[in-house]
Backbone as CSV, one residue per row, in Angstrom:
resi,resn,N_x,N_y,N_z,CA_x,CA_y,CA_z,C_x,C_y,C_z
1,UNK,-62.386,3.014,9.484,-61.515,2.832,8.343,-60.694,4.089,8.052
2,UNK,-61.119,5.596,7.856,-60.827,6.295,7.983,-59.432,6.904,9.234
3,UNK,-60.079,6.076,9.841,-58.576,6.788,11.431,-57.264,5.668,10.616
4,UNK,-57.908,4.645,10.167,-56.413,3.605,10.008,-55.703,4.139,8.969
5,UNK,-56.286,4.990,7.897,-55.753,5.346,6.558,-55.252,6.553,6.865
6,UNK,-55.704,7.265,7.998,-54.740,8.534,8.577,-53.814,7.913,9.550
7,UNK,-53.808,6.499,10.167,-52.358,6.266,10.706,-51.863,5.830,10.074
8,UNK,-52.378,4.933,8.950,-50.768,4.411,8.017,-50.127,5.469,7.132
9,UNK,-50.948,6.110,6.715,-50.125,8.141,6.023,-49.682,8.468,6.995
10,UNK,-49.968,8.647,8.073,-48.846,9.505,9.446,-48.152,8.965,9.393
11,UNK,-47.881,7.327,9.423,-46.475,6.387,9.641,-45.922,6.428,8.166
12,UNK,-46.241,6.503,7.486,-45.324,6.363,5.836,-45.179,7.917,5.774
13,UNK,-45.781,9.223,5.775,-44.842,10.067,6.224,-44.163,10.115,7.071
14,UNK,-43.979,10.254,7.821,-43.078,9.841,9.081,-41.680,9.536,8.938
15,UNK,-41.565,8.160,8.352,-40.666,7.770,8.034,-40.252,7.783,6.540
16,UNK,-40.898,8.105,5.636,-40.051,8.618,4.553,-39.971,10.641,4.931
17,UNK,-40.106,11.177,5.400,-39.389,12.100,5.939,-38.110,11.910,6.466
18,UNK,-38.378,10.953,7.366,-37.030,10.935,8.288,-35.778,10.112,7.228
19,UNK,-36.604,9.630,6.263,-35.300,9.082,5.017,-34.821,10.385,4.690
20,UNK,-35.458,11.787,4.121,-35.219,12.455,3.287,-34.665,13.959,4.306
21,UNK,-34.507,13.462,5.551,-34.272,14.494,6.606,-32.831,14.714,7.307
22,UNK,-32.043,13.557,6.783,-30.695,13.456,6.624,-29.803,14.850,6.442
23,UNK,-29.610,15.155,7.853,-28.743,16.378,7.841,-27.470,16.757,8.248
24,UNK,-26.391,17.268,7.845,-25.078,17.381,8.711,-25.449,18.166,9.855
25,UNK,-25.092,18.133,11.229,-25.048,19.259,12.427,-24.072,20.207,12.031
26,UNK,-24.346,21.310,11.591,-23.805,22.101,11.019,-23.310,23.618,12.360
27,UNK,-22.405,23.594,12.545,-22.403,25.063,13.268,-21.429,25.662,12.692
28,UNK,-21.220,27.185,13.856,-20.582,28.233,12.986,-19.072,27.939,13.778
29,UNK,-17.960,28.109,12.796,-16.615,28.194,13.321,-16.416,28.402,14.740
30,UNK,-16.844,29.355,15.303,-16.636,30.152,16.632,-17.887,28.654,17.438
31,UNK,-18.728,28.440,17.326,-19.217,27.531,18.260,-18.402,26.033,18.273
32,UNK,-18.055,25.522,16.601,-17.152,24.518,16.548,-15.893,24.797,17.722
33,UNK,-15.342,25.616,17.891,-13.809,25.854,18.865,-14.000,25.991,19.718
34,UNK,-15.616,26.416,20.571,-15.899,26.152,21.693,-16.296,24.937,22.100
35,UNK,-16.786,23.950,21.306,-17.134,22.655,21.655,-15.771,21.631,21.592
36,UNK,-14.876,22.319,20.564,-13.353,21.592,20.849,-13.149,21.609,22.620
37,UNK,-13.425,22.803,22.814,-13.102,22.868,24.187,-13.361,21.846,25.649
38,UNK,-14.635,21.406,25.075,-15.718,20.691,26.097,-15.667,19.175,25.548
39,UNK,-15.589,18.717,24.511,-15.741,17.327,23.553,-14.660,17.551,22.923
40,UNK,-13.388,17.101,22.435,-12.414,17.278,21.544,-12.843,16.754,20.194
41,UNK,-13.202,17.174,19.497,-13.210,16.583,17.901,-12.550,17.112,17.001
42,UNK,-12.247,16.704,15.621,-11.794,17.172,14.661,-12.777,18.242,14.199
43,UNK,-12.536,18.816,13.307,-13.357,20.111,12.545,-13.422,20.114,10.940
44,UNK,-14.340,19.559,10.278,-14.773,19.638,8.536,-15.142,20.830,8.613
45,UNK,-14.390,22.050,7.598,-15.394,23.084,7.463,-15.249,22.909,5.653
46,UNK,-16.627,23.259,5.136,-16.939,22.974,4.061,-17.116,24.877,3.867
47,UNK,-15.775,25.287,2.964,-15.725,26.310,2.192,-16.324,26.053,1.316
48,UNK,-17.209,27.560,0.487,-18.084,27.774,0.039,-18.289,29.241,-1.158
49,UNK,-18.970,29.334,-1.868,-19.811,30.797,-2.082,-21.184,30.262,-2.607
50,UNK,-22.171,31.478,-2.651,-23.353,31.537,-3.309,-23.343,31.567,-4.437
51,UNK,-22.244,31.647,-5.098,-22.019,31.396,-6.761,-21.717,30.129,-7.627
52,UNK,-21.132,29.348,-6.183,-20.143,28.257,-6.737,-21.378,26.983,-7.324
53,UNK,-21.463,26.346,-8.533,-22.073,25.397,-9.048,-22.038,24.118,-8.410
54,UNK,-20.460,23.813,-7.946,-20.020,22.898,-7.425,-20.486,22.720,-6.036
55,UNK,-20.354,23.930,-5.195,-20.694,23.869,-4.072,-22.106,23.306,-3.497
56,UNK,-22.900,23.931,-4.434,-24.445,23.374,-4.730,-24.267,21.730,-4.839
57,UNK,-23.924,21.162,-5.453,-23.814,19.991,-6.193,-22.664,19.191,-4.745
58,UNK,-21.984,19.868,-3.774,-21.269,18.998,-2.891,-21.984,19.480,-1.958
59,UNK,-23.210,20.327,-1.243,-24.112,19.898,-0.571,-25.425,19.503,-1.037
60,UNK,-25.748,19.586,-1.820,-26.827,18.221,-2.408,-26.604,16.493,-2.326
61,UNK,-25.118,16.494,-3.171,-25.276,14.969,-3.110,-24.176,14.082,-2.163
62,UNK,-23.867,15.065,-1.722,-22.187,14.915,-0.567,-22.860,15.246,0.407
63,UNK,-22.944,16.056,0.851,-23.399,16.100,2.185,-24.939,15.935,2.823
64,UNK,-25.564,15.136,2.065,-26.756,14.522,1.942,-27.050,13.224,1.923
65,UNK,-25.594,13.075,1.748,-25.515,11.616,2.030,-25.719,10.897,2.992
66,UNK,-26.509,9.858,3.500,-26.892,9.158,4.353,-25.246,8.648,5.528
67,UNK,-24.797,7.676,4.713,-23.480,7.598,5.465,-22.559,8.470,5.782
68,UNK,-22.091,9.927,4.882,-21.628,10.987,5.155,-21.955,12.004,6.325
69,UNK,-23.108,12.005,6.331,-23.744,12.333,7.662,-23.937,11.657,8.501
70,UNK,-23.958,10.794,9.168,-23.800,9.574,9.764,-22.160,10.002,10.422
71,UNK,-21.479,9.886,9.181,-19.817,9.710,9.921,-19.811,10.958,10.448
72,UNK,-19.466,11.652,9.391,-19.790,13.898,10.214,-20.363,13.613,11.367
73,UNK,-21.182,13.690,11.759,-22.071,13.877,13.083,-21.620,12.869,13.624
74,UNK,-20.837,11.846,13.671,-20.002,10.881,14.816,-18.774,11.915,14.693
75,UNK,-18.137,11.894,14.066,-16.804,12.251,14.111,-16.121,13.756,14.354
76,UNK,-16.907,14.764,13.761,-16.839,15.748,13.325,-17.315,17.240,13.854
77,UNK,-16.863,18.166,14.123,-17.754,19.610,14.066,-17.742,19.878,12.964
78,UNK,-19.097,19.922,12.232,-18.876,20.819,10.892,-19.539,22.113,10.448
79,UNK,-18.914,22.638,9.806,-18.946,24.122,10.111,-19.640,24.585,8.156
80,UNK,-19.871,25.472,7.895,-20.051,26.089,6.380,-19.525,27.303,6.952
81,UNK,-18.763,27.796,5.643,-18.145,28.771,5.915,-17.972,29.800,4.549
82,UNK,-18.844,31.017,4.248,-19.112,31.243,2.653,-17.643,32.698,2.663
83,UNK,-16.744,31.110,1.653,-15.036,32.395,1.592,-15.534,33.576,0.708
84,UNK,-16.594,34.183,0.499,-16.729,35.703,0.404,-17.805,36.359,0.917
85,UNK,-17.884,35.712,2.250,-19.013,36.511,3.094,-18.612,37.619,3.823
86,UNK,-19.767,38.066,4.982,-18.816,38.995,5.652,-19.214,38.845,7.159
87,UNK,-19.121,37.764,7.622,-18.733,37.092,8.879,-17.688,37.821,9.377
88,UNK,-17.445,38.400,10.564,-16.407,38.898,11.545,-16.183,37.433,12.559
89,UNK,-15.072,36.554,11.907,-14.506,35.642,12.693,-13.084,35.879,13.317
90,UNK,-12.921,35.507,14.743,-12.011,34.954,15.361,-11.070,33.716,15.666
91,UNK,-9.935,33.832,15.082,-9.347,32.765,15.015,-7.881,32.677,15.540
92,UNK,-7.501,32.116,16.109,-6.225,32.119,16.464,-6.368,33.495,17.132
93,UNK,-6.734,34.179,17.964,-6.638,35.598,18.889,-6.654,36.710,17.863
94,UNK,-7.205,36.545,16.573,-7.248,37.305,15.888,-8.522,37.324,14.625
95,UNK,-9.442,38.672,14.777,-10.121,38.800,13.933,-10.336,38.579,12.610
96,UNK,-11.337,37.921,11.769,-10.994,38.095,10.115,-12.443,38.673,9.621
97,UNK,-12.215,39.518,8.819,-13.352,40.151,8.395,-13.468,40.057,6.732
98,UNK,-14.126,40.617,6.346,-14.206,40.835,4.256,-14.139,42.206,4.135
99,UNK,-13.461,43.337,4.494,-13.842,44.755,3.965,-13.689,45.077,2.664
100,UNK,-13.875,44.615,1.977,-14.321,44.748,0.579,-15.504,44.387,0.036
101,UNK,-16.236,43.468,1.153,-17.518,42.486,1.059,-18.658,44.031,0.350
102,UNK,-19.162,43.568,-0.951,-20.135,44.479,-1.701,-21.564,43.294,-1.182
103,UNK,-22.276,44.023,-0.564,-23.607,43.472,-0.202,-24.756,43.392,-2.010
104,UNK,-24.385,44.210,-2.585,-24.906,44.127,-3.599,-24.310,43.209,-5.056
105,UNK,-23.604,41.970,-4.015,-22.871,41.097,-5.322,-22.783,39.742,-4.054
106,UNK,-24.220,39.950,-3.468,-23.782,39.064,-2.377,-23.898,37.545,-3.159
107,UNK,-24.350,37.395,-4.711,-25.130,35.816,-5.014,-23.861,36.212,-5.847
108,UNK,-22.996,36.622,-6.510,-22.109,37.005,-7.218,-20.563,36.787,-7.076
109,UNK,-20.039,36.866,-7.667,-18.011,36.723,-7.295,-18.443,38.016,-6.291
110,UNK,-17.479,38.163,-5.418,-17.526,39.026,-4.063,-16.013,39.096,-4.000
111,UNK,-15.366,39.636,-3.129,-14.060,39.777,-3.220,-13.777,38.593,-1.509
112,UNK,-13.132,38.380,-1.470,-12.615,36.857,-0.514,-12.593,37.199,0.619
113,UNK,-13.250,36.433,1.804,-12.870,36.878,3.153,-11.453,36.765,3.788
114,UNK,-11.019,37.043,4.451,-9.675,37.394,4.928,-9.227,35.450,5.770
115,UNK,-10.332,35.207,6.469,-10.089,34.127,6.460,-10.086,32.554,5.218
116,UNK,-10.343,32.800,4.386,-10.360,32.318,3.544,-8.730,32.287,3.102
117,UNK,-8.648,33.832,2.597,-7.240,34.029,2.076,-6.201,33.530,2.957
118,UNK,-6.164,33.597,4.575,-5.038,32.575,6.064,-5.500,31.496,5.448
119,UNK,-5.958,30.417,5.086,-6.323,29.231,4.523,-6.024,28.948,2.968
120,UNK,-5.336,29.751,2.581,-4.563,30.008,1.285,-5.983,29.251,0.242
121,UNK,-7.357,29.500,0.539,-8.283,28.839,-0.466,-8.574,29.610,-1.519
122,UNK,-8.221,28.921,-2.853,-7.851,29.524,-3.504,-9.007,29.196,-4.838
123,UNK,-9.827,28.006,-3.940,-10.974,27.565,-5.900,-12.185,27.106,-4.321
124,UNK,-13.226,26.916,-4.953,-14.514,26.481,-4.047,-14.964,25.009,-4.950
125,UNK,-15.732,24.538,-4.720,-15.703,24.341,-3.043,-14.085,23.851,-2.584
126,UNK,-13.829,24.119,-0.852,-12.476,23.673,-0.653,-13.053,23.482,0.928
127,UNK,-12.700,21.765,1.091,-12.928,21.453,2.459,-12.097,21.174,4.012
128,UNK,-11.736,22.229,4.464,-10.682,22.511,5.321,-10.584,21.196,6.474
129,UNK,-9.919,20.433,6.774,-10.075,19.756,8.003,-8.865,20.539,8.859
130,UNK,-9.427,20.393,10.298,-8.429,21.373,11.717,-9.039,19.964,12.511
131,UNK,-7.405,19.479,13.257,-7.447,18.685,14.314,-8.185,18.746,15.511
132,UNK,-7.991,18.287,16.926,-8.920,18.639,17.825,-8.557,19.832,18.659
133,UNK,-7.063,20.625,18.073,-7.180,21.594,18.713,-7.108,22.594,17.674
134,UNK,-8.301,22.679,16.527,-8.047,23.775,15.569,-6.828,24.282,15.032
135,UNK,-6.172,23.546,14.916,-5.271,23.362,13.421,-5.567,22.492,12.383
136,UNK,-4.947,24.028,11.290,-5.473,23.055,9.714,-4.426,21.790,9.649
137,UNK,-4.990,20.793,9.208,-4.408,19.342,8.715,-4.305,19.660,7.449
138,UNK,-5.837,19.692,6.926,-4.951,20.008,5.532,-6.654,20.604,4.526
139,UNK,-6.280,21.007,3.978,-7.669,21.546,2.379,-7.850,20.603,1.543
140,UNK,-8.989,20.422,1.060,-8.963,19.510,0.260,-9.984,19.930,-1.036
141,UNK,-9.588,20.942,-1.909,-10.081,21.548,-3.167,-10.889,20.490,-3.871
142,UNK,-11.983,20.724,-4.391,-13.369,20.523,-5.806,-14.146,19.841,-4.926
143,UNK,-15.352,19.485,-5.918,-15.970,18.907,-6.000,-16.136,17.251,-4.675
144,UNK,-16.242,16.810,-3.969,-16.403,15.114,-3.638,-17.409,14.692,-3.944
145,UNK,-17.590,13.386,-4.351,-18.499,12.479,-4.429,-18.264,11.732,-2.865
146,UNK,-19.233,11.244,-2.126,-19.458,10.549,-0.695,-17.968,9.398,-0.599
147,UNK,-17.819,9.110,-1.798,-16.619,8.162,-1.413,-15.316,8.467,-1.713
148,UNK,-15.499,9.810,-2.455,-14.071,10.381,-2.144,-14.031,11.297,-0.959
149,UNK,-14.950,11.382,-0.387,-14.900,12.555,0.772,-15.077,11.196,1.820
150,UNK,-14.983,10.067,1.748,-15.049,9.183,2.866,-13.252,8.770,3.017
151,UNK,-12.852,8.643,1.348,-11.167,8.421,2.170,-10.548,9.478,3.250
152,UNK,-10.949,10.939,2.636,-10.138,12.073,3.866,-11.004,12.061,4.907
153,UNK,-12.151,11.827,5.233,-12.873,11.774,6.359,-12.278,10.449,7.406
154,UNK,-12.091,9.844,6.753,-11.191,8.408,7.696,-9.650,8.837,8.003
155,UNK,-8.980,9.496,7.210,-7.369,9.063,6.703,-7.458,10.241,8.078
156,UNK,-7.915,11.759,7.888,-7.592,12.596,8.988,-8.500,12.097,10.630
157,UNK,-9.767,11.558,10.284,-10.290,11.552,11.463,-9.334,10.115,12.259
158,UNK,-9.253,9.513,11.869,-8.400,8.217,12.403,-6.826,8.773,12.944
159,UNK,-6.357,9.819,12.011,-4.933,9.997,12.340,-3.890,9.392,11.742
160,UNK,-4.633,8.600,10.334,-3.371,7.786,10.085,-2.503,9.141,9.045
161,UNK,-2.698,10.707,8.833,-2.507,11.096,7.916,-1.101,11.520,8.796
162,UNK,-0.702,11.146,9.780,0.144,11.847,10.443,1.504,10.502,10.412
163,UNK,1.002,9.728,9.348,2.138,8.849,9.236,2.713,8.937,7.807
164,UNK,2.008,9.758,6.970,1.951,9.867,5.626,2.919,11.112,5.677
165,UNK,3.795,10.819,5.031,4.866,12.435,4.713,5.718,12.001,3.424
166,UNK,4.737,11.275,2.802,5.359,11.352,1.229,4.152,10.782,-0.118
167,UNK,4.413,11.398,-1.253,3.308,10.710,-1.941,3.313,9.738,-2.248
168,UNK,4.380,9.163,-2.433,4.088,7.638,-2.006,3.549,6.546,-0.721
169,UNK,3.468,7.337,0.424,2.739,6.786,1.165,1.062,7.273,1.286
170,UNK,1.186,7.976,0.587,-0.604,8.793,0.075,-0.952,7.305,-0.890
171,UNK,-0.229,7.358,-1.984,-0.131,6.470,-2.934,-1.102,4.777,-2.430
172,UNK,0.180,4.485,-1.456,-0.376,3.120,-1.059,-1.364,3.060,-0.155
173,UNK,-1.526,4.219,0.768,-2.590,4.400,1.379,-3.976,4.438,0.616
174,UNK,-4.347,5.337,-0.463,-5.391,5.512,-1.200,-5.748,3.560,-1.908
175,UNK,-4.714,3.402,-2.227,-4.618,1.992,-2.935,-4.963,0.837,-2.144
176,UNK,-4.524,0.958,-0.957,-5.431,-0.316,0.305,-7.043,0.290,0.752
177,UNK,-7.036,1.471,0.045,-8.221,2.002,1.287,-9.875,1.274,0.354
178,UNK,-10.296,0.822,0.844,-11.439,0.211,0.807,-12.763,1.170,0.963
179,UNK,-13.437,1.729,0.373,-14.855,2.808,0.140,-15.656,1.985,0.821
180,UNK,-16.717,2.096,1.946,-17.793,1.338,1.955,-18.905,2.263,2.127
181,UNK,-18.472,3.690,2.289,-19.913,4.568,1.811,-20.778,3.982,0.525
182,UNK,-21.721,4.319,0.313,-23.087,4.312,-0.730,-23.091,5.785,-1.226
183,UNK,-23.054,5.911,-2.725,-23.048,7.045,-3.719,-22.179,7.108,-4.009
């Protein structure tokens, strides 16, 4: 009786783990542009700081999301990227660093990484999408909830954003687009 009540707890942990284990594949910028290389995908990088409230709150319930992760990890390299860290990234044949980065204000406002500032990001959270050959498409500033981060996750990963060159075609686009994420 005993062995069966330790396999049905092994199997009900098990699988409510694997409910609660829901993760984005997360890498760093520089490995994302090498895998452009080998697999072509688009690129989500989810700008960031250790200060930001919001940011907390759009990887808790955004990127924790069951279907959000699901699509990310089909569609996507995604990257975290903290705009006042002090990461020495390469981009475009050219270095970006933070030399102002105070290690002692690291959970704190910090002064902005250099790549951050080429990405003109200007509030956190701010979620950069770059096509399959690492160019920005476009930023997409605050907060998402799973089904507002599912319209730009479709509109750029599909390509239809490259038919859109007015707000009125944003307009009718947002207005046909149909949510079928959960949250």
């Amino acid at each position: 009786m005993k062995k069966i009540l330790y396999i049905v707890l092994l199997v009900l942990f098990t699988s409510i783990n694997g409910v609660f284990a829901q993760e984005i594949n997360w890498v760093t910028f520089k490995e994302a542009l090498e895998l452009q290389k080998k697999a072509p995908k688009k690129i989500m990088m989810d700008v960031y700081t250790n200060w930001c409230g919001p940011c907390k709150l759009l990887d808790r319930d955004t990127f924790h999301n069951k279907d959000v992760v699901d699509f990310v990890n089909d569609n996507y390299y995604a990257v975290k990227f903290n705009g006042e860290g002090d990461d020495n990234i390469i981009y475009k044949e050219k270095t970006f660093s933070n030399p102002n980065y105070n290690p002692s204000k690291a959970n704190t406002r910090n002064s902005p990484h250099e790549l951050a500032s080429y990405l003109q990001i200007s509030a956190y959270p701010t979620i950069v999408f770059f096509d399959d050959k690492g160019e920005v498409i476009a930023p997409i500033r605050g907060y998402q909830k799973p089904t507002q981060l599912e319209l730009y996750l479709k509109l750029f990963g599909s390509d239809a954003y490259k038919t859109i060159d007015t707000q009125e075609k944003f307009n009718e686009y947002y207005k046909a687009f149909k949510p079928q994420f959960k949250g």
